[in-house]
C-alpha atoms as a printed R data frame, in Angstrom:
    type eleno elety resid chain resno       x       y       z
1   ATOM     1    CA   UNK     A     1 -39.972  -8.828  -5.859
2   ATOM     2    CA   UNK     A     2 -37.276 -10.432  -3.565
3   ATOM     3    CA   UNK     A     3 -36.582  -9.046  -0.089
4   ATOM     4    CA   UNK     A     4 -32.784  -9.412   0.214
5   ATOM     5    CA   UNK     A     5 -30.248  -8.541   3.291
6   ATOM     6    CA   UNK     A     6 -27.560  -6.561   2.066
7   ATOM     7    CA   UNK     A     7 -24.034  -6.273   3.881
8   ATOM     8    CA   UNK     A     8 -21.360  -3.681   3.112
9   ATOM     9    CA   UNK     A     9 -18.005  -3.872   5.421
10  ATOM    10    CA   UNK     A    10 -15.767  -2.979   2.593
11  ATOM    11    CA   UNK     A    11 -14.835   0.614   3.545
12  ATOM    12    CA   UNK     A    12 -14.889   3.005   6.767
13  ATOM    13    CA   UNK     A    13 -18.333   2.892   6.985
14  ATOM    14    CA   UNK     A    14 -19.991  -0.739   7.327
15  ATOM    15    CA   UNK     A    15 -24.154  -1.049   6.989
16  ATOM    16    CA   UNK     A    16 -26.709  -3.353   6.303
17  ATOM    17    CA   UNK     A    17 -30.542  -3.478   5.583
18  ATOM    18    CA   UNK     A    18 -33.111  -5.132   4.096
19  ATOM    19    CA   UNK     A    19 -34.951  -4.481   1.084
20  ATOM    20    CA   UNK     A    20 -38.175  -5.600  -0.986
21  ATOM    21    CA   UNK     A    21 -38.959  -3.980  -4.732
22  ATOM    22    CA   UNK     A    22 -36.075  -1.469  -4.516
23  ATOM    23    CA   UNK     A    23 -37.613  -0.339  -1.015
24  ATOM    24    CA   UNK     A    24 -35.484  -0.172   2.301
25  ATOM    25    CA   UNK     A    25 -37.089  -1.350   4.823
26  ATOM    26    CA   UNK     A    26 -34.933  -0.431   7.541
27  ATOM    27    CA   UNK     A    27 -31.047   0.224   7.755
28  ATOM    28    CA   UNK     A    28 -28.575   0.662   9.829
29  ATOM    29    CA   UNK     A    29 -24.834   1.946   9.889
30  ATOM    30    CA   UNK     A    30 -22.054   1.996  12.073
31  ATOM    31    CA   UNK     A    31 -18.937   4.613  11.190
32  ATOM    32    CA   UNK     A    32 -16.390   3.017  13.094
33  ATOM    33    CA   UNK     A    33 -14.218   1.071  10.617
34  ATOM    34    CA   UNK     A    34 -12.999  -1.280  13.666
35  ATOM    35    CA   UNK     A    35 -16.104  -2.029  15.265
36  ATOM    36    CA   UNK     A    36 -17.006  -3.751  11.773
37  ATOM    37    CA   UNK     A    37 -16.741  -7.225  13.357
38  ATOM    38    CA   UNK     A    38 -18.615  -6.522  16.355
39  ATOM    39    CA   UNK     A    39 -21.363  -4.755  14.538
40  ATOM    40    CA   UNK     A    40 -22.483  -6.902  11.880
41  ATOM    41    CA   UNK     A    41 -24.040 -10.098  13.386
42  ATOM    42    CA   UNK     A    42 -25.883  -7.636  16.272
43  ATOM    43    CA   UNK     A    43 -27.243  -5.119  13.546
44  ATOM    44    CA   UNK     A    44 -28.962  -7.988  11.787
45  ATOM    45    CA   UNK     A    45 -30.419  -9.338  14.343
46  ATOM    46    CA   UNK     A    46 -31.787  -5.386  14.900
47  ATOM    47    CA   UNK     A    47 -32.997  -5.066  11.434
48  ATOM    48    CA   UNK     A    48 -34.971  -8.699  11.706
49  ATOM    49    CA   UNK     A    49 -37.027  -7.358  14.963
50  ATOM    50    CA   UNK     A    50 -38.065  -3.821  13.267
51  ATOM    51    CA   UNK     A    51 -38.482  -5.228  10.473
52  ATOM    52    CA   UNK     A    52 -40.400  -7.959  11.829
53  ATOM    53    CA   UNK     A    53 -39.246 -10.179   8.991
54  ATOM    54    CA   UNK     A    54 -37.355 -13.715  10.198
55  ATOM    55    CA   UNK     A    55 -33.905 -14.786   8.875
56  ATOM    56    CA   UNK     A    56 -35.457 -17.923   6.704
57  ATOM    57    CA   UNK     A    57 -38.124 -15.233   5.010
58  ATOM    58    CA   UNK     A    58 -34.896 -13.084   3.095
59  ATOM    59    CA   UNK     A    59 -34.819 -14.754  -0.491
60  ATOM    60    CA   UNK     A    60 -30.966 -13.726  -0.975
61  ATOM    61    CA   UNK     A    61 -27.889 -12.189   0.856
62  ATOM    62    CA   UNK     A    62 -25.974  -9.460  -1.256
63  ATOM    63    CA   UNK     A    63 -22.534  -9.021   0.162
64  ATOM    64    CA   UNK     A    64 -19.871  -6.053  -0.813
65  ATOM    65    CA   UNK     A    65 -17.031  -8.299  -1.781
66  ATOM    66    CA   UNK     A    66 -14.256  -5.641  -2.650
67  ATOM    67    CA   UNK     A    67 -11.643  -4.549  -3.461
68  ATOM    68    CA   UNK     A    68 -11.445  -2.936   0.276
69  ATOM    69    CA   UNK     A    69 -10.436  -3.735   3.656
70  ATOM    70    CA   UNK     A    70  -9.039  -6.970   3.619
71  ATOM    71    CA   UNK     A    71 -10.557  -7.026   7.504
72  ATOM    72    CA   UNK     A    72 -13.996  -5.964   6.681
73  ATOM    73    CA   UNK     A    73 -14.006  -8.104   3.428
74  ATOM    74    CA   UNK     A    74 -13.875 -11.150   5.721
75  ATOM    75    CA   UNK     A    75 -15.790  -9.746   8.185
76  ATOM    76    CA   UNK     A    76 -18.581  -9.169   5.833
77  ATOM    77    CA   UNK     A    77 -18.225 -12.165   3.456
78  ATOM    78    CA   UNK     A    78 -17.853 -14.324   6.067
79  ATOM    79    CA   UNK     A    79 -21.316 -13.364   7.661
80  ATOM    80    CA   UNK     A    80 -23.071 -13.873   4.261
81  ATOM    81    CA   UNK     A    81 -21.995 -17.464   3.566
82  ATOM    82    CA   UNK     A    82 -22.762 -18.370   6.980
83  ATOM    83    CA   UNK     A    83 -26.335 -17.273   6.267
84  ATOM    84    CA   UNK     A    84 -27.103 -18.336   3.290
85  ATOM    85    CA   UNK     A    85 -24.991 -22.267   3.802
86  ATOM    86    CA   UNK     A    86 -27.610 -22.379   7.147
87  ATOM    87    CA   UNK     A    87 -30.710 -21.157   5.107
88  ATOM    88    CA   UNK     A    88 -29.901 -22.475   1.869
89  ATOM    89    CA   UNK     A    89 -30.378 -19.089   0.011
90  ATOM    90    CA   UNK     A    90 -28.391 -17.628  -2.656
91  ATOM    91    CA   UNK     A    91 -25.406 -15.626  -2.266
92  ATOM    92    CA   UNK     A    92 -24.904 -11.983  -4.323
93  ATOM    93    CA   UNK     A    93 -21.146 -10.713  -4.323
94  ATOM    94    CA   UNK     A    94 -21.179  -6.762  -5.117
95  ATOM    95    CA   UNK     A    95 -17.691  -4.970  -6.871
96  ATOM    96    CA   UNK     A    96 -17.060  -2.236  -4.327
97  ATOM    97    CA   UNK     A    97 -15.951   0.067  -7.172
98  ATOM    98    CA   UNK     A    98 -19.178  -0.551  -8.984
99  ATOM    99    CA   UNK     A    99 -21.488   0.372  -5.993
100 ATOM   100    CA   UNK     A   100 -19.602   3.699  -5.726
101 ATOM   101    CA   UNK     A   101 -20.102   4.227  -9.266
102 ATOM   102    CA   UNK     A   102 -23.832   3.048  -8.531
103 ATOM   103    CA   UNK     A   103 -24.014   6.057  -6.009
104 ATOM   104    CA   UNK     A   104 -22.264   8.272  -7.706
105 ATOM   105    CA   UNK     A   105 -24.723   8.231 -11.312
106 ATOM   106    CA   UNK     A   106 -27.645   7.970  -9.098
107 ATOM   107    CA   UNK     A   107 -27.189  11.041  -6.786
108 ATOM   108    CA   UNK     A   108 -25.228  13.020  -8.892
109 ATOM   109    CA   UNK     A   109 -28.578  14.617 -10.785
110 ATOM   110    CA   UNK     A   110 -28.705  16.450  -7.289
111 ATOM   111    CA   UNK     A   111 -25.156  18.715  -7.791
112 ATOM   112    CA   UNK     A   112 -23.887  20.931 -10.102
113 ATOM   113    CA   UNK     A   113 -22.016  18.349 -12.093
114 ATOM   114    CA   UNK     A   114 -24.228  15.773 -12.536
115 ATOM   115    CA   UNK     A   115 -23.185  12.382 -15.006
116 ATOM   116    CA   UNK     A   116 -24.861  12.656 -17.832
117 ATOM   117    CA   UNK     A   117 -23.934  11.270 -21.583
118 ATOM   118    CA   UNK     A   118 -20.401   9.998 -22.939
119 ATOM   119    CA   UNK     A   119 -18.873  10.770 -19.208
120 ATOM   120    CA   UNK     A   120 -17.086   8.009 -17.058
121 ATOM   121    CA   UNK     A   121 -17.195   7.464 -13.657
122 ATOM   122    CA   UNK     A   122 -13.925   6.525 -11.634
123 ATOM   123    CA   UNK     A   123 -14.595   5.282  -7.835
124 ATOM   124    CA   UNK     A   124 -11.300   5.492  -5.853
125 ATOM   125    CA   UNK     A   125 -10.449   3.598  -2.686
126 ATOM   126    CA   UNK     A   126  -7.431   4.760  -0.763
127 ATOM   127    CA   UNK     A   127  -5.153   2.028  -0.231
128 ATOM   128    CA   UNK     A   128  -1.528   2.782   1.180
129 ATOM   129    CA   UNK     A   129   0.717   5.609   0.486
130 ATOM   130    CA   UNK     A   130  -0.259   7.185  -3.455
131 ATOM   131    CA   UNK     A   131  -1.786   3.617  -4.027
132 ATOM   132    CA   UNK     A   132  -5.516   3.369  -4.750
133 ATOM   133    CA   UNK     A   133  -8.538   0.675  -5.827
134 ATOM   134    CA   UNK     A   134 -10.050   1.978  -8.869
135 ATOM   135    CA   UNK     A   135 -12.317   1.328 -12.081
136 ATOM   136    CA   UNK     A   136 -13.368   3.478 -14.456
137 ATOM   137    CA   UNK     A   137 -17.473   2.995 -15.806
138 ATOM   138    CA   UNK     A   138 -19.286   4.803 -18.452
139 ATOM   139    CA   UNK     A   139 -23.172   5.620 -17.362
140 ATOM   140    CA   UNK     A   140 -24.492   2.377 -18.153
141 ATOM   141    CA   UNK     A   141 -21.836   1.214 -15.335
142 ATOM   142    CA   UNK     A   142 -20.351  -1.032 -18.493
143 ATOM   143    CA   UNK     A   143 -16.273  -1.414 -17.078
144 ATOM   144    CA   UNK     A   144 -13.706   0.671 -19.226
145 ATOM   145    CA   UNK     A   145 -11.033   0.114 -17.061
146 ATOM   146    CA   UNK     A   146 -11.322  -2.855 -15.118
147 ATOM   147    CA   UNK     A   147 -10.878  -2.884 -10.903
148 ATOM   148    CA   UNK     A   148  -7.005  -2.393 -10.267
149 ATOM   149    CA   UNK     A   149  -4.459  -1.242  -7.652
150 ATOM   150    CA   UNK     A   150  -2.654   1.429  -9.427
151 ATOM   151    CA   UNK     A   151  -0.264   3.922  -7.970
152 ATOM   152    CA   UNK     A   152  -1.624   7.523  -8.955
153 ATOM   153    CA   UNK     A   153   0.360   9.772 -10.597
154 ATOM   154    CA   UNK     A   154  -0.160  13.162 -12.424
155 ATOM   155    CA   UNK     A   155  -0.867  11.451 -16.091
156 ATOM   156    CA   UNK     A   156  -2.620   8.276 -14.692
157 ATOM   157    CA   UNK     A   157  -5.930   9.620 -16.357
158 ATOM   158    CA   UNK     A   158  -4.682  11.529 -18.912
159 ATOM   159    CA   UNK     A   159  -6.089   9.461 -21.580
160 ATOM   160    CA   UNK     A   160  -9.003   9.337 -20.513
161 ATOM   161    CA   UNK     A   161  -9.798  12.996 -19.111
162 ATOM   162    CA   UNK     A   162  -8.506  14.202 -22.937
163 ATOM   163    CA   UNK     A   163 -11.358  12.387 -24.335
164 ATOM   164    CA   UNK     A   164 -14.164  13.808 -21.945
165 ATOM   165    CA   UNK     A   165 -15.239  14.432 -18.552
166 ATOM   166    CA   UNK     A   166 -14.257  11.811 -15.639
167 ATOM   167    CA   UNK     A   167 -16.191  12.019 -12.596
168 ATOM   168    CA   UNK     A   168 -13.832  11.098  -9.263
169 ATOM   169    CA   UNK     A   169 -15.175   9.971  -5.767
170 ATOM   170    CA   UNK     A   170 -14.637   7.824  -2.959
171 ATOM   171    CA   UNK     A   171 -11.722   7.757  -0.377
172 ATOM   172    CA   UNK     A   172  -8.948   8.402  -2.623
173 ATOM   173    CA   UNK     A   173 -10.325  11.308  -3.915
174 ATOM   174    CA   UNK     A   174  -8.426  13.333  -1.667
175 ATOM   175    CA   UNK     A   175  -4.692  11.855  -3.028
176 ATOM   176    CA   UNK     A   176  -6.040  13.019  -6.730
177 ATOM   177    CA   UNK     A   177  -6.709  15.794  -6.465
178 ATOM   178    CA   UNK     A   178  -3.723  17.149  -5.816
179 ATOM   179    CA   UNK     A   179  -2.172  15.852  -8.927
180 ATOM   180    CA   UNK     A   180  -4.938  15.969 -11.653
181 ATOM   181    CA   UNK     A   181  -5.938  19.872 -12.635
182 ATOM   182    CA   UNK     A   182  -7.541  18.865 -16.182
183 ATOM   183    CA   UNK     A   183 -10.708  21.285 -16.954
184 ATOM   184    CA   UNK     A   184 -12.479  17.505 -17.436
185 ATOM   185    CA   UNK     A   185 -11.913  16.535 -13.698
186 ATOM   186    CA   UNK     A   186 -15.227  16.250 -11.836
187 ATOM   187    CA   UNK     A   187 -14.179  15.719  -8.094
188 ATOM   188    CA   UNK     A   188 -17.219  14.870  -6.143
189 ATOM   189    CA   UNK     A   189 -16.737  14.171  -2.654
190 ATOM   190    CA   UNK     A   190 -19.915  12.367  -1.527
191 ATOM   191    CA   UNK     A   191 -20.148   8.589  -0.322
192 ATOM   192    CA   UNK     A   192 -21.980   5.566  -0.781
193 ATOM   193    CA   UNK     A   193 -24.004   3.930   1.242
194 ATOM   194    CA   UNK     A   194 -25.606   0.205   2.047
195 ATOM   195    CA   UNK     A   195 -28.445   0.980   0.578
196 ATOM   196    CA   UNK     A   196 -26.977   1.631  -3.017
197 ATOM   197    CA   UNK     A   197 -26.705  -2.041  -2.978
198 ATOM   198    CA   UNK     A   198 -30.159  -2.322  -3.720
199 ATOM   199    CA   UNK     A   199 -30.650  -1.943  -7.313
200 ATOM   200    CA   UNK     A   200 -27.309  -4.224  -8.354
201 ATOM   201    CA   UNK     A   201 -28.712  -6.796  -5.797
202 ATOM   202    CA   UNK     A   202 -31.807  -7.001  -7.309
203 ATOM   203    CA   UNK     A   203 -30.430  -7.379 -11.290
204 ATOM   204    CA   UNK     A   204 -28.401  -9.477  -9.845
205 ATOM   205    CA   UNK     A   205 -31.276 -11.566  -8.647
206 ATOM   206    CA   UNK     A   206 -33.492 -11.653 -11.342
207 ATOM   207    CA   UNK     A   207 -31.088 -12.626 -13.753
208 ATOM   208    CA   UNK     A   208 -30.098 -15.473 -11.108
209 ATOM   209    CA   UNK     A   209 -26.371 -14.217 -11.341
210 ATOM   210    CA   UNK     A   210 -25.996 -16.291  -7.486
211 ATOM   211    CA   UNK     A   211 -22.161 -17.135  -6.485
212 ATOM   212    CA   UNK     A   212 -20.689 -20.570  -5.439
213 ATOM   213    CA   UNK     A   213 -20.912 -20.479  -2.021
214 ATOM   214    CA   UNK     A   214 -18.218 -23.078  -1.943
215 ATOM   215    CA   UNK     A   215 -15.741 -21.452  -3.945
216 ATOM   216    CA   UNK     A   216 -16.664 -17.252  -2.955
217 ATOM   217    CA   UNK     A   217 -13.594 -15.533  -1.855
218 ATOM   218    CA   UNK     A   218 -12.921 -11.404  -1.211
219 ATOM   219    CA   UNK     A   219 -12.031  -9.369  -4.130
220 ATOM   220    CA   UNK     A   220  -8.537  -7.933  -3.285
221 ATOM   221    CA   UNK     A   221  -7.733  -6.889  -6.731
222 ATOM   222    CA   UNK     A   222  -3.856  -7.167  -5.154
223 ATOM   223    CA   UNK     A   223  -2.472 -10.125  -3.527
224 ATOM   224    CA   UNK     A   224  -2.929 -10.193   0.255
225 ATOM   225    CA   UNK     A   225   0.166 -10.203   2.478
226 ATOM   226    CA   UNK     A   226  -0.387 -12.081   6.034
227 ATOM   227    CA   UNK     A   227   2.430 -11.088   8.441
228 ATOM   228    CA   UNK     A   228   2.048 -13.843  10.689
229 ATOM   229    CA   UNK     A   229   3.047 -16.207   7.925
230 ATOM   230    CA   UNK     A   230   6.742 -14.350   6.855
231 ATOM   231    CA   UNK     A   231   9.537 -15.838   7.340
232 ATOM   232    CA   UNK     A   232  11.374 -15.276  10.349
């Protein structure tokens, strides 16, 4: 099985580890949404000498791509592609949304509403104001809704919460709730982490599903606005 470097800057919490045959072999995490930068390059070269593993021994880099911080996107894509162009190893871009929902189906056998069946699973990122990043996945994390920027509103699930249960989580959460009170509303309010990379990484590798490290850009799922370029 491979042993891939995983690195997840997308949201408040950036980590990264290393993993061999859906094993972590050691991880590490930094809470500090901008430190993300500064933490990356230092916490690989951390994981390498515990893990005693060298850089050119990794036989992929899996990256969280977005949607997310457009910062930590950077941050964390950029540190990727500068591996694997050095090394010559592949490159593995993660959905954001679709790790959460990763997390999410995994952990939730552990609570009181755990995802079983016909349910969906809807990761939220908070964005600005009522805006979030979302997607909505059944349990074979197959997309119903695709990743979007959508402005939440009191009927912005309706049509799907009439139908069955809809399991909510991530950073947004807290925005929804205050608007949705449908008896199929799940609101679960625990994270994700770098190590629920792991099992997308490693489909993702054995079915050779690599990205062009030429052509590999963020995920913002919305068009990104750089002040320093507006007109004056």
């Amino acid at each position: 099985m491979p042993t891939i470097l995983h690195i997840d800057t997308a949201t408040e919490q950036a980590g990264v580890c290393i993993s061999r045959d859906q094993t972590v072999l050691h991880l590490l995490e930094s809470p500090d949404q901008k430190n993300h930068a500064a933490f990356v390059q230092p916490a690989i070269q951390q994981l390498l000498q515990e893990t005693g593993i060298a850089l050119s021994g990794i036989d992929a880099v899996a990256v969280v791509a977005g949607p997310g911080s457009y910062t930590g996107l950077r941050v964390g894509l950029a540190s990727a592609k500068g591996i694997c162009y050095a090394l010559q190893k592949p490159l593995i871009l993660l959905n954001t949304l679709k790790v959460m929902a990763q997390a999410l189906i995994s952990n939730s056998s552990a609570t009181q509403e755990p995802v079983v069946g016909n349910d969906l699973v809807c990761p939220l990122i908070d964005a600005r104001r009522m805006e979030v990043f979302t997607a909505v996945y059944d349990t074979s994390l197959r997309e119903t809704w695709p990743p979007q920027a959508l402005i939440l509103e009191a009927g912005s699930f309706s049509s799907l919460l009439d139908k069955g249960r809809v399991h909510f989580c991530g950073s947004g959460l807290q925005k929804l709730e205050g608007l949705i009170h449908h008896a199929h509303a799940v609101f679960h309010h625990s994270g994700h982490s770098v190590r629920d990379m792991i099992t997308l990484a490693e489909e993702a590798f054995e079915t050779q599903s690599f990205a062009d490290l030429a052509y590999s850009e963020p995920l913002y799922v919305k068009e990104f606005f750089d002040s320093s370029k507006a007109v004056r």
